[in-house]
C-alpha positions as CSV (number, residue, x, y, z in Angstrom):
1,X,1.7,21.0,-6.2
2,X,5.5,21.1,-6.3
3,X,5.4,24.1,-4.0
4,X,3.3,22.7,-1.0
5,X,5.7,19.6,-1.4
6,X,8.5,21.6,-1.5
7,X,7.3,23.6,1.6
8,X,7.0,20.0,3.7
9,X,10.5,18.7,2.3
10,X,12.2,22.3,3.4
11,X,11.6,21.2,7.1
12,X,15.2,21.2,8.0
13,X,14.3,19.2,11.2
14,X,13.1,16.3,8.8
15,X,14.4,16.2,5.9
16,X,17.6,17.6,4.3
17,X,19.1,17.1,0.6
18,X,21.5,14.2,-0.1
19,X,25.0,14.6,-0.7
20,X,24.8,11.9,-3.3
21,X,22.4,13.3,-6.0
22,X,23.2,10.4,-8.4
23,X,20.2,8.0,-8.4
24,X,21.9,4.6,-9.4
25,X,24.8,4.6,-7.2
26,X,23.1,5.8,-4.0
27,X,20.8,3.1,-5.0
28,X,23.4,0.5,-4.9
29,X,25.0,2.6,-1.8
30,X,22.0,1.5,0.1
31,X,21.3,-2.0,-1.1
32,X,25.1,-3.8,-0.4
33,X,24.8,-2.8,3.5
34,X,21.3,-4.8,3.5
35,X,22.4,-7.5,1.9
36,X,25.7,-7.6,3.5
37,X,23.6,-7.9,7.3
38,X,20.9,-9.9,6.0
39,X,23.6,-12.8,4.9
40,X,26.0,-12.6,7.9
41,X,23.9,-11.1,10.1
42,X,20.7,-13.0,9.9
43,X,20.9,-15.9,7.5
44,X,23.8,-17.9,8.4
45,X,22.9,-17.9,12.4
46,X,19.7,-19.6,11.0
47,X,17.0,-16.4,12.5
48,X,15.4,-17.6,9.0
49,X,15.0,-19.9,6.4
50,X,16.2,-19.8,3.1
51,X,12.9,-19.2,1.4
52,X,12.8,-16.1,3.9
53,X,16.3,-14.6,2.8
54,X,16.0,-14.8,-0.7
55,X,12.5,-13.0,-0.6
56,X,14.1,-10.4,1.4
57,X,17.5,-10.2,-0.5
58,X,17.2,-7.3,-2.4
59,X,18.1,-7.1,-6.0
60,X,17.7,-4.4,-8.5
61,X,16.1,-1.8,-5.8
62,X,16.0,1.7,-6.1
63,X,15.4,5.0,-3.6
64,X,11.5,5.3,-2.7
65,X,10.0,8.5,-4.9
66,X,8.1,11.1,-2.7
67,X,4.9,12.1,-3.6
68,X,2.1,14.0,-2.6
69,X,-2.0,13.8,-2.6
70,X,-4.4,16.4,-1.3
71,X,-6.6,16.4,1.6
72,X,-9.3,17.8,-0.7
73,X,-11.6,17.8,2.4
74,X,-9.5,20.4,4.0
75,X,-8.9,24.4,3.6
76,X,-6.3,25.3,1.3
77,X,-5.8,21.6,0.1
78,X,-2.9,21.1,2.0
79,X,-0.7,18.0,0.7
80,X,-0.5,14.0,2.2
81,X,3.4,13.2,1.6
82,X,3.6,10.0,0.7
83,X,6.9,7.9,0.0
84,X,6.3,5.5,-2.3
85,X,8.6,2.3,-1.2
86,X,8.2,-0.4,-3.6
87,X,10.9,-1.9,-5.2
88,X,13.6,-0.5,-2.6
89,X,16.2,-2.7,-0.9
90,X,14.0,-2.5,2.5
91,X,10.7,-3.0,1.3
92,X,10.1,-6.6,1.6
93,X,12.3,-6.6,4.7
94,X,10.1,-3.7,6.0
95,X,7.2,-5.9,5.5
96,X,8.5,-9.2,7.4
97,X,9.6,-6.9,10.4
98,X,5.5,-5.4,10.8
99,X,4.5,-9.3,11.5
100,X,7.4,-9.6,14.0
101,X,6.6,-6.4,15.8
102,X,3.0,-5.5,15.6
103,X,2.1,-7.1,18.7
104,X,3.5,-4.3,20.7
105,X,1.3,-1.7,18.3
106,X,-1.9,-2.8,21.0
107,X,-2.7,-0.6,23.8
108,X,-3.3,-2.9,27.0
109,X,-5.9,-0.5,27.9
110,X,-8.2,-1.4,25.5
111,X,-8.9,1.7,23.4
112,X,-7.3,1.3,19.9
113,X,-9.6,0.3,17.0
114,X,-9.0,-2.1,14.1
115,X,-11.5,-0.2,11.7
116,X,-14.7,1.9,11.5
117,X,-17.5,-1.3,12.1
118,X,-15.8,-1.9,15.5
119,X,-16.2,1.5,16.4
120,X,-19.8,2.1,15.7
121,X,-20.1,-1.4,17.7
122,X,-18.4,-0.1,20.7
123,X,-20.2,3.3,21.1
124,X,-23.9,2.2,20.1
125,X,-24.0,0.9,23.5
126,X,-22.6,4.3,25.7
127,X,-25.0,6.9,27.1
128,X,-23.9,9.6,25.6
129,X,-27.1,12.0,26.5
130,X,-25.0,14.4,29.1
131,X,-21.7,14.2,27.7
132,X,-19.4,16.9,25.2
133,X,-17.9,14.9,21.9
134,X,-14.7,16.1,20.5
135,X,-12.1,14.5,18.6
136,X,-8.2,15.0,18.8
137,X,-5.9,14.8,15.6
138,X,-2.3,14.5,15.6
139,X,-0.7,17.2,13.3
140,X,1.5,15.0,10.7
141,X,2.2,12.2,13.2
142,X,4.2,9.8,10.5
143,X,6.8,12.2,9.7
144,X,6.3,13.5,13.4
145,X,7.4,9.8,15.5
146,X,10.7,10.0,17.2
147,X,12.3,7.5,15.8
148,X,15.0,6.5,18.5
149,X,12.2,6.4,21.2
150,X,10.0,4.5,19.5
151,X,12.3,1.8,18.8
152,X,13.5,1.8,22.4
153,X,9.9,1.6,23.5
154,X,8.7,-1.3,20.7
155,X,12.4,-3.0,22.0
156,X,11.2,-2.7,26.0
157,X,7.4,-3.8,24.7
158,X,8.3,-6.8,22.8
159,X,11.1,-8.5,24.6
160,X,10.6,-6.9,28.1
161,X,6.3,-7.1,28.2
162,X,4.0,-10.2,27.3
163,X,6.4,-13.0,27.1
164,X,4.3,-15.0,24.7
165,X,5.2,-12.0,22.0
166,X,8.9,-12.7,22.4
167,X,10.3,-12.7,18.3
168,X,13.0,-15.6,17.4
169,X,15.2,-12.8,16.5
170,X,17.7,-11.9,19.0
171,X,16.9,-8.0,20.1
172,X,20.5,-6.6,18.5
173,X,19.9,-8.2,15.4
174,X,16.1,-7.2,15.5
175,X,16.6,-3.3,16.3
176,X,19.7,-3.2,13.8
177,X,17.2,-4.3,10.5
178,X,14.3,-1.6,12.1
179,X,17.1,1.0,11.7
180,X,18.1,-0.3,8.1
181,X,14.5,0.2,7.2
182,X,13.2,3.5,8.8
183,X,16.3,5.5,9.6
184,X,17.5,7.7,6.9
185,X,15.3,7.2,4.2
186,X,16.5,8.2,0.8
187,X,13.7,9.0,-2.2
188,X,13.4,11.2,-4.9
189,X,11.2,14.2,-5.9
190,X,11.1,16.5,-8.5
191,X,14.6,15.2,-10.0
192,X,16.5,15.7,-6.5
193,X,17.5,13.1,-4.0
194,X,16.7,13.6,0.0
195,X,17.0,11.9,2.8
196,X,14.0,11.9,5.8
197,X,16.3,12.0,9.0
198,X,13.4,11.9,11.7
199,X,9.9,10.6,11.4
200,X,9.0,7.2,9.5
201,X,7.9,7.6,5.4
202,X,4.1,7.8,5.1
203,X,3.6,4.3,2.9
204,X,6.3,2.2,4.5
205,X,4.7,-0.7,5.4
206,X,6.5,0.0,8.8
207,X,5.2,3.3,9.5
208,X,1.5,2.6,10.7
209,X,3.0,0.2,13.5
210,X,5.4,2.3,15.0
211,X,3.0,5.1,14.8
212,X,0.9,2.9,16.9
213,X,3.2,1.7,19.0
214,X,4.6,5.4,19.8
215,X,0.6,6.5,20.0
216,X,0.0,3.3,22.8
217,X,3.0,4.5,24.8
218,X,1.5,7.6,25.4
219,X,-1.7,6.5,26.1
220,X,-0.8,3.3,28.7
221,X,1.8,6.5,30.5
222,X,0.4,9.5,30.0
223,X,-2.8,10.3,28.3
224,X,-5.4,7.7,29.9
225,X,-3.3,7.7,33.6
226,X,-4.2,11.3,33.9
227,X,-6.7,12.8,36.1
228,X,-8.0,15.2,33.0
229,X,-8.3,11.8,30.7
230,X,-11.8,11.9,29.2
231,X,-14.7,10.0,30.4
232,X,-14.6,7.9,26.8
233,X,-11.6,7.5,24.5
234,X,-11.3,5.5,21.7
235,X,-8.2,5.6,18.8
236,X,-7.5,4.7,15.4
237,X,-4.3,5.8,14.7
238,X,-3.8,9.4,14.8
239,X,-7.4,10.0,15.3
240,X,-9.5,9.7,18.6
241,X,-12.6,10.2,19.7
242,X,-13.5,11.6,23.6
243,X,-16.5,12.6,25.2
244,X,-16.4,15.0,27.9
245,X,-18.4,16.4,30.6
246,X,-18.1,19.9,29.7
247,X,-16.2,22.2,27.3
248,X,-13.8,23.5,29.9
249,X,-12.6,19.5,30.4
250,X,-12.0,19.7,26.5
251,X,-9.8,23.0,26.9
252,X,-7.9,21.6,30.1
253,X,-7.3,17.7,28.4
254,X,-6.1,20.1,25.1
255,X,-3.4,22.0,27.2
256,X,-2.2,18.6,28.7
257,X,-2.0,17.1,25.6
258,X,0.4,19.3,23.7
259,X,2.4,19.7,26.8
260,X,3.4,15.6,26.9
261,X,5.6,15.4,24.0
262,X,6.9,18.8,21.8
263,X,7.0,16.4,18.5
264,X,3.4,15.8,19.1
265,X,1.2,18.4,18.9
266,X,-2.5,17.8,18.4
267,X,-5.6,19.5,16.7
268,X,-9.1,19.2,18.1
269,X,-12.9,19.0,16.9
270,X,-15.5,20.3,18.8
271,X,-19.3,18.7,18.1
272,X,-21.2,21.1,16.1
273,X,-24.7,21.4,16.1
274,X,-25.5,17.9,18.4
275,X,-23.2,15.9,15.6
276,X,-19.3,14.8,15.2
277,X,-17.7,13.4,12.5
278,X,-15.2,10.5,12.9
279,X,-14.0,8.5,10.7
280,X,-16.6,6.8,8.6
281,X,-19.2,8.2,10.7
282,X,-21.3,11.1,11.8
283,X,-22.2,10.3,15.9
284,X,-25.2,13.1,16.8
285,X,-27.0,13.2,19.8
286,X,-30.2,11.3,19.5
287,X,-33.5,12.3,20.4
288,X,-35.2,11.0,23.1
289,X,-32.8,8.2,23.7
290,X,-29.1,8.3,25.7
291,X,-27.9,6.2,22.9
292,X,-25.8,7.9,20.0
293,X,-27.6,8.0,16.2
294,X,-24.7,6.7,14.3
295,X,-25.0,7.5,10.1
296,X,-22.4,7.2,7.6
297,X,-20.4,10.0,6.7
298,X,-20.5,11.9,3.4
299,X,-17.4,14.8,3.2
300,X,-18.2,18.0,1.8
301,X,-16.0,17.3,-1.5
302,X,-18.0,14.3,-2.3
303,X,-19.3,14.5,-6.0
304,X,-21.4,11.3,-6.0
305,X,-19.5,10.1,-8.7
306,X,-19.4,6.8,-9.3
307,X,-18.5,4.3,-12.6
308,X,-21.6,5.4,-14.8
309,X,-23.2,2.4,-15.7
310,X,-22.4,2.7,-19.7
311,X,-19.0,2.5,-18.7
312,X,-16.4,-0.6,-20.7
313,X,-15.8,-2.7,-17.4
314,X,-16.9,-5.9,-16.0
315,X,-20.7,-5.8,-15.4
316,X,-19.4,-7.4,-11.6
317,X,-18.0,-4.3,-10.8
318,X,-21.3,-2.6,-11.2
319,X,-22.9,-4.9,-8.9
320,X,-20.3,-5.2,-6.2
321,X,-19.8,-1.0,-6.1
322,X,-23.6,-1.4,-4.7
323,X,-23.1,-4.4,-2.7
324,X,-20.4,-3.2,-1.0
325,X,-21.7,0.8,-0.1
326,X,-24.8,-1.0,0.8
327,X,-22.8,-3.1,3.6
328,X,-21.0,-0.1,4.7
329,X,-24.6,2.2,5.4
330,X,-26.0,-1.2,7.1
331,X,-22.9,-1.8,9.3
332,X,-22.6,2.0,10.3
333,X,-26.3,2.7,10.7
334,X,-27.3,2.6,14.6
335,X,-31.0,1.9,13.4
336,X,-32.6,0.8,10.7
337,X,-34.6,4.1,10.4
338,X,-30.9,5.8,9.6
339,X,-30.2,3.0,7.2
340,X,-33.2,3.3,5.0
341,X,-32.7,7.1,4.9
342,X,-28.9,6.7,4.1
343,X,-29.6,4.2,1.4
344,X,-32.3,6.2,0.1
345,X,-29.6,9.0,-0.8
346,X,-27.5,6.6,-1.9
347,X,-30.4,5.3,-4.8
348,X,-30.6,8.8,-6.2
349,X,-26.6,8.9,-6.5
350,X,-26.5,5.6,-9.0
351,X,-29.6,6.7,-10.6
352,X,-27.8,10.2,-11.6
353,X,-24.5,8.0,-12.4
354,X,-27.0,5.9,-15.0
355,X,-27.8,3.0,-12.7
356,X,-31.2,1.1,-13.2
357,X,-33.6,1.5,-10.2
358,X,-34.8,-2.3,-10.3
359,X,-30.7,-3.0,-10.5
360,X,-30.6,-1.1,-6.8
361,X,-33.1,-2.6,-5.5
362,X,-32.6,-6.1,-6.7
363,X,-29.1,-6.0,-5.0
364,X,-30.3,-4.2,-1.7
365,X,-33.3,-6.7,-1.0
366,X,-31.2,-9.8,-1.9
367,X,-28.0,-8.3,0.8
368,X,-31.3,-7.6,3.8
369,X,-32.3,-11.3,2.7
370,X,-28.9,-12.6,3.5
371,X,-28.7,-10.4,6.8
372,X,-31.7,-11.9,8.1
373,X,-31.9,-15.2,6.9
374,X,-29.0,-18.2,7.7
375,X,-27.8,-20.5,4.6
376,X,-26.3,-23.8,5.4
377,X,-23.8,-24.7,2.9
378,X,-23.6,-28.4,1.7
379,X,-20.9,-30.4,2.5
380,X,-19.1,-31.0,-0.7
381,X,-15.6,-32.2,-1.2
382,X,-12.8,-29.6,-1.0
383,X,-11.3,-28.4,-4.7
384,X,-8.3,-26.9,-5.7
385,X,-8.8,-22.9,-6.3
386,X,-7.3,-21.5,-9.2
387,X,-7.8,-17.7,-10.0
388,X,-6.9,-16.6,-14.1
389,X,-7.1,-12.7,-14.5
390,X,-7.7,-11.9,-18.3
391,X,-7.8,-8.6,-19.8
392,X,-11.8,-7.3,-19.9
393,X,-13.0,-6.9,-24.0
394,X,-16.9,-7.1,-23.3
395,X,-19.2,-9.7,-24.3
396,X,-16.0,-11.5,-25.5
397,X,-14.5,-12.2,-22.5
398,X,-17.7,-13.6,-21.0
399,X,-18.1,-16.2,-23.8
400,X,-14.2,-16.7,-22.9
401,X,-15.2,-17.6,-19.6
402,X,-18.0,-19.5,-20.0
403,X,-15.8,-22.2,-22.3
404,X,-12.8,-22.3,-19.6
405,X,-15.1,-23.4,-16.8
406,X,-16.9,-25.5,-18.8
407,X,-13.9,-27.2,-19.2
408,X,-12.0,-27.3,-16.5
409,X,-15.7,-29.1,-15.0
410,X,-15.6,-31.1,-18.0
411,X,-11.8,-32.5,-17.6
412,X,-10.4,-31.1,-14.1
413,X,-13.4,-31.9,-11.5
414,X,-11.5,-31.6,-8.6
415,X,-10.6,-28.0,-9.7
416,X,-12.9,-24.8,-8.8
417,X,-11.8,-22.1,-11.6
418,X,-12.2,-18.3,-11.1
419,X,-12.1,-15.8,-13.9
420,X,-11.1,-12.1,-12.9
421,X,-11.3,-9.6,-15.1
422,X,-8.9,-6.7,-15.0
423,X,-9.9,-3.0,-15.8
424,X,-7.5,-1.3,-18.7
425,X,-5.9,1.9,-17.9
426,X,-7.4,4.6,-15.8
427,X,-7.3,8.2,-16.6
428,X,-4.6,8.9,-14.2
429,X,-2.2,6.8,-16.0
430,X,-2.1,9.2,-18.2
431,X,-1.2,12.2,-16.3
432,X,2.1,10.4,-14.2
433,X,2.9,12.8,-11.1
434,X,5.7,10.9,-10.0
435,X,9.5,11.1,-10.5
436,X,10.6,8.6,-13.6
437,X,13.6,6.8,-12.7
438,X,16.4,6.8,-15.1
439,X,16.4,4.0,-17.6
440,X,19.8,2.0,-16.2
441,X,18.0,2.0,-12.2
442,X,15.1,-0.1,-14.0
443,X,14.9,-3.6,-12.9
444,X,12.3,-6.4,-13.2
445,X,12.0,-5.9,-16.6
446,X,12.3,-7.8,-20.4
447,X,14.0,-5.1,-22.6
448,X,15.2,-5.3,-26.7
449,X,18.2,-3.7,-27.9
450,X,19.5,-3.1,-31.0
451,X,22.7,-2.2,-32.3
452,X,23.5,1.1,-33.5
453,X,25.5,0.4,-36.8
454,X,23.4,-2.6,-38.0
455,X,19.8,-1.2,-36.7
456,X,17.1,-4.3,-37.0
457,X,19.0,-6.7,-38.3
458,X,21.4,-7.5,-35.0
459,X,18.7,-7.3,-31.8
460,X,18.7,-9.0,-28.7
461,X,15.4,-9.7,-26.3
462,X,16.9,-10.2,-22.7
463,X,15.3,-10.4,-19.0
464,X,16.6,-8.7,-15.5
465,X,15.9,-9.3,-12.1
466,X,18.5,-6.5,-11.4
467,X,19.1,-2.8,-12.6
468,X,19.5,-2.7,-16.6
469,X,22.9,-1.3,-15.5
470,X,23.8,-4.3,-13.7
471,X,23.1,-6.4,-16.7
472,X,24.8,-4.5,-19.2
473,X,28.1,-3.1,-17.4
474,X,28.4,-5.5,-14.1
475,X,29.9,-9.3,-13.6
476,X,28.7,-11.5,-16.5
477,X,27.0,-8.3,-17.6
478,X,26.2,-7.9,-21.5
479,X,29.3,-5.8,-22.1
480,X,31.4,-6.5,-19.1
481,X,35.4,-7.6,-20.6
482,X,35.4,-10.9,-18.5
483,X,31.8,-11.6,-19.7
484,X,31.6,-14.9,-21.3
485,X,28.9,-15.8,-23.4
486,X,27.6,-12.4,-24.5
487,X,25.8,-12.1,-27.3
488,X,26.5,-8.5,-27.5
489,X,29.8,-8.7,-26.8
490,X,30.8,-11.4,-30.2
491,X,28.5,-9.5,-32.7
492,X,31.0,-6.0,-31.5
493,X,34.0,-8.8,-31.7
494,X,33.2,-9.6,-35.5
495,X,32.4,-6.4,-36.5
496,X,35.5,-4.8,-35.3
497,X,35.6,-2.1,-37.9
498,X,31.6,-1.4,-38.6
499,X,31.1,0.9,-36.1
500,X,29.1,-1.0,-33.9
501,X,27.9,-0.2,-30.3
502,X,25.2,-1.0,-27.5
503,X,24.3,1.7,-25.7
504,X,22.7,1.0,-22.5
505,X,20.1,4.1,-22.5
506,X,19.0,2.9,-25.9
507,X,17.2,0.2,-24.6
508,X,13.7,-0.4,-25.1
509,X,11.8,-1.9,-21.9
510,X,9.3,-4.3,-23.5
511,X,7.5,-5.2,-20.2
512,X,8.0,-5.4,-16.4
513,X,7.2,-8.8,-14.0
514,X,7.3,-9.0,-10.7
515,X,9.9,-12.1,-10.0
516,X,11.7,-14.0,-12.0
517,X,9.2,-17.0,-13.5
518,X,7.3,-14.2,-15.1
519,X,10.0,-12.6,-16.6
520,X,11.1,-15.6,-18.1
521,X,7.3,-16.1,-19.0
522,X,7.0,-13.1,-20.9
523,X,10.9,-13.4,-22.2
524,X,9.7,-16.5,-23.6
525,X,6.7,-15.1,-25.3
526,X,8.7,-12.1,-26.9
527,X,11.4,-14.5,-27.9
528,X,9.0,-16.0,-30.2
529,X,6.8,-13.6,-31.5
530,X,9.4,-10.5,-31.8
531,X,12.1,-10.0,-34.3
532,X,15.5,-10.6,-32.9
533,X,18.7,-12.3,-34.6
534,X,21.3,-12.2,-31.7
535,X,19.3,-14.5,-28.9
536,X,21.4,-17.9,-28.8
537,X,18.3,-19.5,-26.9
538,X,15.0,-19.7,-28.5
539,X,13.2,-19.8,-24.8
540,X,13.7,-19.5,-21.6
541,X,10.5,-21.4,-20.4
542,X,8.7,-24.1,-22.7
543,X,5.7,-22.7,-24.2
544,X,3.0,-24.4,-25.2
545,X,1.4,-22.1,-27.3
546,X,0.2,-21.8,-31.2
């Protein structure tokens, strides 16, 4: 595993190691220039509001950690890089700036897809009876994107194209915060800091729009302008399907395509045997009709695997697992002939993973009922959703849940309650296969430390939005000189000559929240059922618990 990453990081083109190999401060390196440009940049000419700037202030972020997952369906397993970007100081920015710019992701010409159903709904209808299928792949085309041209390109598509699509934020300021979040991107693997100096990080919420925007460029100038361009293209991102007249059109489009741009470089998929596979589907040749058969795909790898039916989770899951592969076969299928063979398969597959037959069919016959059949829903007087997840114990939590609704119908009316239940841990959580950050870059968390003289008898409970560095050793900080308050620091003042000490990396992280309320939710809830002697505050929220 950390070879075929370390073969894709090695690409001296892409990626090259960080002179900074210390994870906190190039953390903080990163962070101040985004908040520095999102304040005098951005929030004081009023571009947006101050709900918007304190969701994308970042606080407490850290570099994104590189990871990898195989393409099990392909020969040698080679890896998927992936940089995880949660929690880094551009990730909520990164995801405000997709809204503003993904209208220039759409090809004018028509030919990008959304997903696999609109697909099969756009070929079902083609006469396909004399025609060659083959599908093009671009080879790595996230860390492939030239950056500086596809920013140009979205920059002349946005404020230079449809006028309606015109973003409230000036260009300048707009192509300035797309740099802060794609260009350079620092992350971690295997304990070493990089940075990614071309190409946009697979899992920024960025880099599926400027793949598509790049993609669309080529297409609207190059690929469907040409005299070679197939007879039928259709795209979803970095896949496309084409249909030909012959092989030697396949061969000639090829050439042409690999000679447009050197960072793009595509594979191609020739029909085998009548059939193609592309994405969900497998499109074959049908006989005696000029219309494709359309079935869903199955990859080689797949197992048939599924949640046996013994296993400890919600009985819900069960049934939705069917309900939805059962939409997916009837959505795909071209006919209903390829439907009841597909879901045929699909029986035997739950029955091996200790599914009930009757369960099946009860859940197939009732989804054809609702295909078929239209239900008009009574007019009733809007309520107020609210959504409770709760921790899955069995039966338990189904009595649970029986006696909240019954209540909340009982005394809140105007309230419709939901009960989720969450799965526990999955095998994987076991077996982590990312990098760990170190202790002081955690943030979001509610933490416990104790002294090291006076052990149990002097501990505090604390929450931090920010790094645990930051609260310990910056402004206001736990044991910061000019810190007033600190708990920390007057048990060290009146034990002068104990030998006590707070050490930072000794602290324990209790549990992690993801914004503030919650923290001082669950602060409030260790507060009063942990053992701790140098808290000055009993909670940080009311409780109303017993």
């Amino acid at each position: 595993y950390i070879s075929k990453m370390e073969d894709i990081i090695s690409d001296e083109s892409k990626f090259k190691p960080a002179t900074n190999q210390d994870i906190y401060k190039i953390s903080r390196t990163i962070e101040t220039p985004v908040r520095n440009y999102l304040r005098d940049k951005v929030k004081k000419p009023g571009y947006i509001s101050d709900a918007e700037y304190t969701r994308l202030y970042p606080n407490g972020s850290h570099i994104g950690i590189m990871y990898g997952l195989p393409k099990v369906h392909k020969k040698d397993n080679p890896m998927r890089p992936i940089c995880s970007a949660v929690g880094t100081a551009t990730y909520e920015l990164g995801k405000y700036l997709t809204g503003l710019i993904k209208p220039a992701s759409r090809c004018n010409l028509g030919t990008d897809l959304d997903n696999t159903f609109q697909f099969v709904n756009q070929l079902k209808s083609e006469n396909i009876a004399e025609l060659y299928m083959v599908s093009f792949d671009v080879k790595s085309l996230f860390t492939n994107v030239p950056l500086k041209k596809t920013i140009d390109i979205c920059m002349d598509r946005l404020y230079r194209g449809n006028a309606n699509d015109i973003p409230h934020i000036p260009e300048n300021v707009l192509r300035h915060l797309i740099k802060l979040c794609v260009c350079d991107n620092t992350f971690v693997f295997n304990n070493k800091v990089y940075q990614q100096i071309d190409g946009v990080a697979m899992k920024s919420s960025l880099a599926p729009v400027l793949a598509n925007i790049w993609m669309a460029h080529l297409e609207e100038q190059h690929i469907l302008t040409s005299a070679l361009s197939p007879s039928y293209y259709r795209r979803y991102v970095d896949d496309t399907f084409c249909l030909f007249k012959d092989h030697e059109c396949v061969q000639q489009f090829h050439n042409y395509l690999n000679s447009i741009d050197p960072s793009t470089q595509f594979e191609v998929e020739h029909e085998n045997d009548g059939k193609l596979a592309f994405l969900d589907t497998v499109v074959s040749h049908a006989d005696n009709s000029h219309y494709p058969a359309i079935s869903t795909r199955v990859k080689p790898t797949d197992k048939g695997l599924f949640y046996n039916f013994n296993s400890f989770i919600p009985d819900s899951y069960k049934r939705n697992l069917i309900y939805c592969l059962i939409y997916r076969l009837y959505h795909i299928a071209s006919s209903y002939h390829i439907f009841h063979h597909d879901a045929t398969v699909l029986r035997k597959k739950f029955l091996r993973n200790g599914f009930p037959g009757h369960l099946y069919d009860n859940i197939v016959g009732r989804f054809l009922d609702d295909q078929h059949t239209t239900k008009e829903k009574p007019l009733t007087v809007p309520k107020r959703n609210v959504i409770i997840v709760l921790p899955f114990l069995g039966p338990l939590s189904y009595y649970i849940r029986r006696r909240l609704i019954g209540l909340v119908i009982k005394f809140y009316p105007a309230v419709s309650l939901k009960v989720i239940f969450s799965r526990g841990n999955h095998i994987k959580n076991f077996f982590s296969y990312k990098d760990r950050l170190p202790l002081k870059c955690q943030s979001g968390v509610v933490y416990k430390i104790m002294c090291k003289a006076c052990g149990p008898s002097a501990v505090y409970i604390g929450k931090t939005k920010n790094t645990l560095h930051e609260r310990f050793f910056g402004p206001n900080g736990h044991l910061h000189p000019s810190s007033k308050n600190s708990a920390l620091l007057e048990h060290l003042g009146q034990n002068l000559n104990s030998g006590c000490d707070f050490n930072c990396d000794d602290a324990i992280i209790l549990d992690r929240c993801a914004n503030d309320f919650k923290l001082r939710f669950m602060e409030s809830i260790y507060l009063k059922f942990e053992n701790q002697t140098l808290n000055t505050q009993e909670r940080s929220i009311p409780l109303y618990v017993v």
